[in-house]
C-alpha positions, -999 to +999 in steps of 0.1 A: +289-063-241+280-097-225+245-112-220+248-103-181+256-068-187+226-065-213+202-076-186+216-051-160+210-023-177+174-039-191+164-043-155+176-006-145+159+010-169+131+035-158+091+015-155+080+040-184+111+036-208+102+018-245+113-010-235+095-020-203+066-005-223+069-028-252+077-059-229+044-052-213+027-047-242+039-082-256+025-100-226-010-119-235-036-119-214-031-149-191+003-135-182-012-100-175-042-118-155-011-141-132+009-106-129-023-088-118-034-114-093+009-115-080+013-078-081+037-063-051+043-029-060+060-023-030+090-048-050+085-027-083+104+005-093+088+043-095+096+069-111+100+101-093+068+112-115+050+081-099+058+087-060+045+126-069+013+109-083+011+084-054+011+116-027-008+133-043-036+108-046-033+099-009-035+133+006-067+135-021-078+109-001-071+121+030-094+149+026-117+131+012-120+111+046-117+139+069-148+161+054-167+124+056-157+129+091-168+167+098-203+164+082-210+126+097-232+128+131-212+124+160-233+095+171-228+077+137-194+053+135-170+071+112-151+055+084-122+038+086-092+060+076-077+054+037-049+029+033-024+047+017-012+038-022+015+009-017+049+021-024+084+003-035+100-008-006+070-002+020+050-033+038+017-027+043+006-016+074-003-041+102-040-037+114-038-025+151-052-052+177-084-051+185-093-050+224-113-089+231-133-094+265-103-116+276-078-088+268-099-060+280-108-083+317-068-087+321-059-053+316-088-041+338-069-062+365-037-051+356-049-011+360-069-025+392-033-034+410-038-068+407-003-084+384-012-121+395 
């Protein structure tokens, strides 16, 4: 078996295998501190047992956020919906624009008939 090979099926193994764990295991804690601070899970690998996991903790959430919502005053600002876990091979969402003065004056003209 060559070197190449070796690191093939190293890299393909499952995040939970032995040897991930052991590799993790043998980092100290300035490399756990750099990968913590550089963390993308959204590059990583999941198992299937992880993504299962990941649901389940964001629909948790989810209901979470909506009985804050039902019992909240309707005159009170209600919270900001939960970010969902970050996934492999997901971006984060983009925060929606908010509507400026400037932005909400032009499209005030634009609804008013006047595309100048």
């Amino acid at each position: 078996m060559s070197w190449r090979r070796l690191r093939v099926l190293i890299q393909h193994l499952p995040p939970e295998s032995a040897t991930w764990t052991a590799l993790r295991n043998s980092m100290d804690a300035t490399e756990l501190a750099k990968q913590a601070e550089q963390g993308q899970p959204e590059k990583g690998r999941w198992s299937q047992q992880e993504q299962l996991l990941a649901l389940v903790a964001d629909r948790l959430a989810r209901v979470e956020w909506v009985l804050w919502c039902v019992n909240i005053e309707q005159k009170s600002k209600r919270p900001d919906p939960p970010e969902p876990i970050r996934r492999p091979g997901a971006r984060p969402r983009k925060a929606k624009p908010k509507l400026n003065e400037t932005s909400a004056g032009r499209l005030f003209q634009l609804l008013q008939g006047g595309a100048e």
